[in-house]
C-alpha positions in Angstrom: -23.1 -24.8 27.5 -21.6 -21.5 25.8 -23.8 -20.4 22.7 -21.9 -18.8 20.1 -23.3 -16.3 18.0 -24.0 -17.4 14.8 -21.3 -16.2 11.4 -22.7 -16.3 8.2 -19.6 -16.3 5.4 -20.0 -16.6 1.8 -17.3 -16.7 -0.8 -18.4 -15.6 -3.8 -16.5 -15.6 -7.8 -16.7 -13.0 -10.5 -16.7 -15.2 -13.8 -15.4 -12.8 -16.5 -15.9 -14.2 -20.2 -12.4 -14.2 -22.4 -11.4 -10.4 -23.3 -12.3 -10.1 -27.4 -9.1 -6.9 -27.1 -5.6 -7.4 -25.9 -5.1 -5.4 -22.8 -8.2 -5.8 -21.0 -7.7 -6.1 -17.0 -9.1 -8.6 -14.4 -10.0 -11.0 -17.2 -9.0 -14.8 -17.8 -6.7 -15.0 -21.0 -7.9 -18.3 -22.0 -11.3 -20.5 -21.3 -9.1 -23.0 -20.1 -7.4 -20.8 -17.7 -11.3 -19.6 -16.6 -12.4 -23.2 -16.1 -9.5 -24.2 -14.2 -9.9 -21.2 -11.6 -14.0 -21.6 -11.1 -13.1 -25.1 -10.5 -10.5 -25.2 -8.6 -12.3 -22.4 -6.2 -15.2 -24.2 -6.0 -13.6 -27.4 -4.7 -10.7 -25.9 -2.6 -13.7 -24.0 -0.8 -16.2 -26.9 -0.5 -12.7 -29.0 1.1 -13.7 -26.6 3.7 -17.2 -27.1 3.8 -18.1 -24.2 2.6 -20.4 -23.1 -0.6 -19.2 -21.0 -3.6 -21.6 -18.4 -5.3 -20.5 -17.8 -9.1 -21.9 -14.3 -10.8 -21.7 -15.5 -14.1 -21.1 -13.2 -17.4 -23.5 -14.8 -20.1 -20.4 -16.1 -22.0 -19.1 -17.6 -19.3 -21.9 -19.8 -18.2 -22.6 -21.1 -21.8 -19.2 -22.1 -22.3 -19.0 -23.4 -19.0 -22.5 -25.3 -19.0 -20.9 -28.7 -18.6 -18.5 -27.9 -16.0 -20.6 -25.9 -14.0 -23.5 -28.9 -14.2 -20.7 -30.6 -12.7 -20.0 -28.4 -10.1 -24.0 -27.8 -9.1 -23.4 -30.8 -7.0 -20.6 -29.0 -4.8 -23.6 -26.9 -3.6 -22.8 -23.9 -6.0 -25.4 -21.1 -6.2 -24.9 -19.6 -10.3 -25.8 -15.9 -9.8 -25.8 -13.4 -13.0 -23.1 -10.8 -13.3 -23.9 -8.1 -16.0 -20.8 -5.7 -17.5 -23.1 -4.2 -20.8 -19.6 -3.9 -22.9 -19.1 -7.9 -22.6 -22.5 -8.8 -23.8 -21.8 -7.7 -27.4 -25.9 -7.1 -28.1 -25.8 -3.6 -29.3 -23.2 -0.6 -28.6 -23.1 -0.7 -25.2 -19.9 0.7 -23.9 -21.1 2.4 -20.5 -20.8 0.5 -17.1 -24.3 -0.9 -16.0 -25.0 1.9 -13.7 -24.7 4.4 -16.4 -27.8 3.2 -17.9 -31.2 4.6 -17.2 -33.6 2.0 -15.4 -35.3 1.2 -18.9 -32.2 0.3 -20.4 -30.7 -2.0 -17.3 -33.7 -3.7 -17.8 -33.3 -5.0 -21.0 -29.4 -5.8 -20.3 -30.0 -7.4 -17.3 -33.0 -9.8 -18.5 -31.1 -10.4 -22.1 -28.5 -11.7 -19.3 -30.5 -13.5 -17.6 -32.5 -15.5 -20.6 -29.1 -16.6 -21.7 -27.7 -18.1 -18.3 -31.3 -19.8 -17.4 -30.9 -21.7 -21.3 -27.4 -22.5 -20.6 -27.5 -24.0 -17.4 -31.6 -24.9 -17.0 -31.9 -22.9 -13.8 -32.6 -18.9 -13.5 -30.3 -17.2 -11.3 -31.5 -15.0 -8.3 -28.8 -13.4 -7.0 -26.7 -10.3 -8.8 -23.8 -8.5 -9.1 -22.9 -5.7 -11.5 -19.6 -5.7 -13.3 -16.9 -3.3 -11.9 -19.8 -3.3 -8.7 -21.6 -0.7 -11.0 -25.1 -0.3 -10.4 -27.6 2.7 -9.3 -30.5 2.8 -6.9 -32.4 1.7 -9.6 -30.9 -1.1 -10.3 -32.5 -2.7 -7.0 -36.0 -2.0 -8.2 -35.2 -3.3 -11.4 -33.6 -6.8 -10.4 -36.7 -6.9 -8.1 -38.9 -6.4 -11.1 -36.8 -9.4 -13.2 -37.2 -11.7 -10.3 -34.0 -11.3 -8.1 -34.9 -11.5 -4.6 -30.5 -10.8 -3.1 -27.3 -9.8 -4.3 -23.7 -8.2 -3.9 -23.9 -5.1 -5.5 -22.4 -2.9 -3.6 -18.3 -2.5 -2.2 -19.0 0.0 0.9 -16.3 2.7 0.5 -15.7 2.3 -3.4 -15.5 5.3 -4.7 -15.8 5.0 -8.8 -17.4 7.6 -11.1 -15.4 6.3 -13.8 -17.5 2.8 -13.2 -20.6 4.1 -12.0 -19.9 2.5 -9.1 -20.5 5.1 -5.5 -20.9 3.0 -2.6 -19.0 5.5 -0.2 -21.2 5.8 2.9 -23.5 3.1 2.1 -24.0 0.2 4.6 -21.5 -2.1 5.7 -23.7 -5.2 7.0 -26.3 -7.0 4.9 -29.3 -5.1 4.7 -32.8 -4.7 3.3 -33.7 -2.1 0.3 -36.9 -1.2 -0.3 -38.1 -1.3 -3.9 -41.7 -0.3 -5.1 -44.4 -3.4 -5.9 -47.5 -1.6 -7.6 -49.7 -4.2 -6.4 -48.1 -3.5 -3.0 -49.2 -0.6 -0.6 -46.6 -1.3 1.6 -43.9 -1.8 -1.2 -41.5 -4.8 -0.9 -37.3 -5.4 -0.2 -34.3 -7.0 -1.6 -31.7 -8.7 0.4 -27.9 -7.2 -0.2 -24.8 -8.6 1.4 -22.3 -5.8 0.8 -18.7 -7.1 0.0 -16.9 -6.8 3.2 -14.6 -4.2 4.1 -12.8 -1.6 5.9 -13.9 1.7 5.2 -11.4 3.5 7.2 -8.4 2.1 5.4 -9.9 2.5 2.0 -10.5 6.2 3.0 -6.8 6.7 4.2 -5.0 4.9 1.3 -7.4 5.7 -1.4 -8.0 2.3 -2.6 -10.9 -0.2 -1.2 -9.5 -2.2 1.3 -12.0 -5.2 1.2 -11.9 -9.2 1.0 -10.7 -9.6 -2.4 -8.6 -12.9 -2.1 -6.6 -11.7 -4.7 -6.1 -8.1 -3.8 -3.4 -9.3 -0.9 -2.2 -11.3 1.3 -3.4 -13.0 5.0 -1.6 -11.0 6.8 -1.4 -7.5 5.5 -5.4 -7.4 3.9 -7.5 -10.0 5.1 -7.2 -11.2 8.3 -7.1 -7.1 9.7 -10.8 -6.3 7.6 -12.3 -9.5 9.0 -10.9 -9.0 12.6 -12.4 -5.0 11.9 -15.2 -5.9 10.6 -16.1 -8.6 13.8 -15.1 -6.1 16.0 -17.8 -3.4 14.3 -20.7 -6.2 14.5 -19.5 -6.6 18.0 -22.0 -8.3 20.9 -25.1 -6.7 19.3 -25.2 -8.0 16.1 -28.5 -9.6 15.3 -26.7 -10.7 11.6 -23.3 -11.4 11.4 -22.2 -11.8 8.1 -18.6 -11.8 6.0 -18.6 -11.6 2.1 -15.5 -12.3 0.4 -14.6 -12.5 -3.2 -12.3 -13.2 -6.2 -12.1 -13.7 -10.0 -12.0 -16.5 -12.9 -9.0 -14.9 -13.7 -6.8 -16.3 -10.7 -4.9 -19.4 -11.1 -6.5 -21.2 -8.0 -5.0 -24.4 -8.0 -1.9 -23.9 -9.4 1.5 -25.3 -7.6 2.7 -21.9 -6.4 -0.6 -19.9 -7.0 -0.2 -17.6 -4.0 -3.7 -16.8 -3.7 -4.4 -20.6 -3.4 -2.2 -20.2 -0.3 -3.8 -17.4 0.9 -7.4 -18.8 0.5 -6.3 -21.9 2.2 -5.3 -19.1 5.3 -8.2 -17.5 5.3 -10.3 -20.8 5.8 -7.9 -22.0 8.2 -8.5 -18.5 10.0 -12.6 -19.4 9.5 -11.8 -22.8 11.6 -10.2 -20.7 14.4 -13.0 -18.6 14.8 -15.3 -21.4 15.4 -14.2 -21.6 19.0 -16.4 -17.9 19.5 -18.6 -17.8 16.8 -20.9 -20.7 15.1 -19.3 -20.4 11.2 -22.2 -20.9 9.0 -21.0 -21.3 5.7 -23.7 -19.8 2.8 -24.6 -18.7 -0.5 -25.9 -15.7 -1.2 -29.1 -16.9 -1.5 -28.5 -19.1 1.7 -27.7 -15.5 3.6 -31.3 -14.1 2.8 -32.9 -17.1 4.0 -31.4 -17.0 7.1 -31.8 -13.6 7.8 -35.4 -14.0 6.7 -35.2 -16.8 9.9 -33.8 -14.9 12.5 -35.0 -15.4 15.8 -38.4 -14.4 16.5 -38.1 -11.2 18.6 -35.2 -9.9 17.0 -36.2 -7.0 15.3 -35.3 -6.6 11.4 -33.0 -3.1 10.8 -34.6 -0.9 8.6 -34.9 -0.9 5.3 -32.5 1.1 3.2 -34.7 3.3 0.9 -33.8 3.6 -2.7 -33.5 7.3 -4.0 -33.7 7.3 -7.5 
């Protein structure tokens, strides 16, 4: 009997709160129109078997708390998503990486304490608004209790954001952070958005799986076919990340990104004649590469430099 390699894809949902300014970009307009998408997502994806992960803004998951209690029983993971300008504590009009450690800190756990009172469970994975973040943010979500995230868009390029994940690695990986009580130091699992790094180099722009960035054809069946191709035979963690926005009518009558997520899992179904689909969180994702095959050694570490 053949054995297919095992693929490990997770779909994962920025959940923006409303904008409080007219004008502001990649936002829902309304908290109808926010609720509608995340739900709509969710179920269109679990149709398909598969799990969604929601990094939630604060506002999002307390004015969602009843709809996403709802929705825990799809299988949703609720990670946190932290964009300092939307929390409204103090003036905070940087990106998150533009903040030393010290400060992401006390954004990120402020955050945190407000998601874990809203919906009665404390996320664990992250993402950072705008994909901003520094090295230090890994030691610091460490610190708060994450253990995974989605922090980084290989080939995003974004002072602006304080977001510079050119070079960085394509395939989920291990960063080592620094545990005091540990000599040898511990890690924390990061599934990278997928992409294509050579196309975002040549037209400027990240070309990645953003369901709502393009369509099947032209975006994201090519960077999933490129990005199989890259993990090849060799592989010992094949893994696709792919990602949208609670601004995107999902569900609507002629939403074309509903069309175009429907393509993509069709596409997912295909591939299941050469590769075992496994569909997973991101919290799913660490566990299993925790649980790879005994003998098949972990790649290193990616060191933090900050």
């Amino acid at each position: 009997m053949e054995c297919r390699p095992p693929l490990y894809v997770a779909f994962t949902m920025d959940c923006h709160p409303v904008p409080r300014k007219a004008g502001a970009i990649g936002m829902p307009r309304t908290w109808e129109v926010s609720s509608r998408s995340i739900e709509n997502y969710v179920r269109q994806l679990r149709g398909a078997g598969f799990p969604a992960t929601l990094f939630l803004d604060p506002w999002a998951a307390e004015e969602h708390a009843p709809l996403l209690g709802e929705l825990r029983n799809e299988g949703v993971e609720f990670g946190c998503m932290v964009h300092p300008p939307n929390l409204l504590t103090v003036h905070r009009s940087r990106p998150l990486g533009a903040y030393a450690a010290h400060d992401q800190r006390a954004l990120i756990e402020h955050a945190t304490e407000r998601i874990a009172a809203a919906l009665r469970v404390r996320p664990r994975s992250f993402r950072g608004g705008w994909y901003s973040a520094s090295d230090a943010t890994y030691q610091v979500l460490h610190e708060l209790g994450y253990r995974q995230g989605s922090l980084s868009r290989p080939g995003f390029d974004m002072p602006l954001h304080s977001a510079r994940w050119r070079g960085r690695p394509l395939d989920a990986h291990l960063v080592d952070v620094v545990v005091p009580q540990r000599a040898a130091g511990d890690t924390f699992f990061e599934l990278p958005l997928s992409c294509d790094p050579q196309r975002s180099a040549a037209e400027r722009m990240p070309i990645d799986l953003t369901i709502d960035n393009g369509t099947f054809e032209a975006l994201l069946e090519p960077v999933i076919t490129r990005r199989l191709a890259a993990m090849g035979t060799t592989a010992d963690f094949r893994a696709l990340c792919l990602t949208t926005a609670s601004n995107v009518p999902f569900g609507a009558r002629d939403d074309k990104h509903t069309r175009e997520l429907d393509r993509v899992l069709d596409h997912l179904a295909a591939l299941a004649s050469s590769y075992a689909v496994m569909p997973v969180t991101i919290a799913a994702a660490h566990e299993h590469y925790r649980r790879r095959p005994a003998g098949v050694p972990a790649p290193p570490a990616v060191p933090i430099v900050s």
